[in-house]
C-alpha positions in Angstrom: 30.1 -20.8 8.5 31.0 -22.4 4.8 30.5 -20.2 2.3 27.5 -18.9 0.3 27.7 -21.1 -2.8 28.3 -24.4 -0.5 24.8 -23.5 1.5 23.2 -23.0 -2.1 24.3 -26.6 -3.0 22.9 -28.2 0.1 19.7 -26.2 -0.7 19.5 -27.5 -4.5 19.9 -31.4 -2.7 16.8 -30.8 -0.3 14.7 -29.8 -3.3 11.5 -31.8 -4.1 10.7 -33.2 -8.2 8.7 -30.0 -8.8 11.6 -27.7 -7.7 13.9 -29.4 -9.6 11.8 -29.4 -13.0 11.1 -25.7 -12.1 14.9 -25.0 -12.4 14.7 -25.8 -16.1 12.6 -22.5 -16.8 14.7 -19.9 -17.9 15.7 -17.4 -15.7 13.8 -19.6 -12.9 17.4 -21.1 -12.0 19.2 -17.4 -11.0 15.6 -15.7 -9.4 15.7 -19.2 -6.7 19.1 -19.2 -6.5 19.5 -15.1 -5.4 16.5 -15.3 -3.2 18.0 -18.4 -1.2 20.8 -16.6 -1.0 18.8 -13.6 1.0 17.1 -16.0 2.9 20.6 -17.9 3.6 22.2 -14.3 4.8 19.1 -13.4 6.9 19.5 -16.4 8.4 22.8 -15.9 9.1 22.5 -12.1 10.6 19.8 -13.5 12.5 22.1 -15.7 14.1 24.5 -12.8 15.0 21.6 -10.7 16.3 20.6 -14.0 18.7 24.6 -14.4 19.8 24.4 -10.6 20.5 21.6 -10.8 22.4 22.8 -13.5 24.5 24.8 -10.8 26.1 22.3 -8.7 27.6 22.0 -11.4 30.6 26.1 -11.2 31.3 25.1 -7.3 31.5 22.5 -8.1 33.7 24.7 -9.9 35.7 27.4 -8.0 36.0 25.3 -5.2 38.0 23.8 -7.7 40.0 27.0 -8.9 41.6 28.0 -5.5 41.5 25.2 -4.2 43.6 26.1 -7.4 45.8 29.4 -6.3 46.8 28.0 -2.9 47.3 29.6 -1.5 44.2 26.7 -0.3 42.5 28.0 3.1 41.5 30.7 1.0 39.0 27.9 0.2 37.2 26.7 3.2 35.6 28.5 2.4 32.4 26.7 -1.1 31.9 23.7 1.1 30.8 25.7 2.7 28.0 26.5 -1.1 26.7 23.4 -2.5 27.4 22.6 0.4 24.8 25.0 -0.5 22.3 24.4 -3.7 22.4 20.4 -3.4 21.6 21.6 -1.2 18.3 24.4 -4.1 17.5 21.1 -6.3 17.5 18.9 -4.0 15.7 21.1 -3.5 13.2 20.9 -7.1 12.4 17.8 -7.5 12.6 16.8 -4.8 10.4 19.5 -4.9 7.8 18.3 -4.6 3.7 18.3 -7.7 2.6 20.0 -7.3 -0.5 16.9 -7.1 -2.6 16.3 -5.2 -6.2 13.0 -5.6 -7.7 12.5 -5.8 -11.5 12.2 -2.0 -12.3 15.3 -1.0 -9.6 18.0 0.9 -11.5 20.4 -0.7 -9.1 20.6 -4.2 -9.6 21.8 -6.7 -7.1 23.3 -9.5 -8.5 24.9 -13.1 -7.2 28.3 -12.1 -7.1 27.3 -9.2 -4.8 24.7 -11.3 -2.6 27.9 -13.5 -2.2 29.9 -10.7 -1.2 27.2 -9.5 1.3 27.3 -13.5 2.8 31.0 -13.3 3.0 31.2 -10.0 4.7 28.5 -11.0 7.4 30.2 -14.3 8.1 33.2 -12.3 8.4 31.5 -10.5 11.2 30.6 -13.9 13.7 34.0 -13.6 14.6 33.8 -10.1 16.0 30.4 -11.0 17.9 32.0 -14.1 19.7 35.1 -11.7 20.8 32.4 -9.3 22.1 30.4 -12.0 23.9 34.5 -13.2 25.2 34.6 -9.7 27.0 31.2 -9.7 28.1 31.8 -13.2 29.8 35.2 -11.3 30.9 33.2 -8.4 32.7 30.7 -11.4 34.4 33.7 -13.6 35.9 35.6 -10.1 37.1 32.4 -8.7 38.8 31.6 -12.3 40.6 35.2 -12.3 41.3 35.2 -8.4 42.7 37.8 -7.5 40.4 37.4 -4.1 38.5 35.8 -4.3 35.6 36.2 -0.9 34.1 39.0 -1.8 31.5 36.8 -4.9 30.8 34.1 -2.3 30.2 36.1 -0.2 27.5 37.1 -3.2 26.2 33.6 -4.1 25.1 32.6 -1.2 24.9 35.2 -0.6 21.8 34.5 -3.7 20.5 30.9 -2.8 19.8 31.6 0.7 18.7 34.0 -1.3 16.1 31.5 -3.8 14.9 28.7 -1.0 14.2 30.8 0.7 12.1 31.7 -2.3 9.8 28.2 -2.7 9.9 27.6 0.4 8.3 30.0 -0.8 5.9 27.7 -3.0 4.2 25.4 -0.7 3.2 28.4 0.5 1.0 28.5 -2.8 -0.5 24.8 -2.9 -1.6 24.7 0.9 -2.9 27.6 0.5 -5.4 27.5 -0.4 -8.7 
């Protein structure tokens, strides 16, 4: 993904004449510009959450070719990631948005809503090497290899990318 202000830009280009003229208010510039940039990062998480979620079929899968080659009882961790993995998507999908009304003593400003971008850009990486090890765990189960380090792998992975997660909270709270 580029980066935040580069999105902004190829927002500003797809504006109409009345949107443009409206820019001219003062103050209207910085309100359209920080709430494009909220909309621009939900857009962005929601795009994690869907990668995420992607990954629930692979578990799926993996207990079905399991249960084929009559090693169902390997499976009882899947559950446990299957679990993790539907909090890696809440999370997501709920996440603040990185809004402060008018009267909010904590104000969120551009150069924070650009750091919030950054940091959950930062994150794609981290879901494609999760969706790597789930499509790891798939092609080992078909294969009848054991799976249970491919299982910790993921299962690490996941545990990792909820607590940086709950590191951006940090970033909206300080000051």
């Amino acid at each position: 993904m580029t980066d935040l202000n580069s999105q902004l830009d190829a927002v500003k280009s797809k504006e109409n004449f009345l949107e443009k003229i409206t820019r001219i208010i003062p103050g209207y510039d910085g309100y359209v510009n920080r709430d494009n940039s909220r909309e621009l990062d939900t857009i962005l998480r929601n795009t994690l959450a869907t990668r995420l979620d992607a990954n629930h079929a692979k578990l799926k899968n993996v207990v079905l070719n399991l249960s084929q080659s009559g090693k169902l009882f390997e499976s009882d961790g899947i559950d446990k990631l299957d679990k993790k993995l539907q909090l890696c998507v809440g999370k997501f999908k709920a996440a603040a948005r990185g809004y402060s009304g008018a009267f909010d003593v904590v104000k969120v400003k551009e150069d924070k809503l650009n750091q919030l971008y950054q940091f959950d850009a930062s994150l794609l990486n981290n879901v494609d090497v999760i969706s790597a090890a789930c499509t790891d765990m798939d092609n080992n189960s078909k294969a009848k290899v054991d799976i249970k380090a491919d299982m910790e792998k993921a299962g690490l992975l996941m545990d990792e990318l909820i607590k940086m997660f709950d590191q951006r909270e940090q970033i909206l709270n300080t000051v």
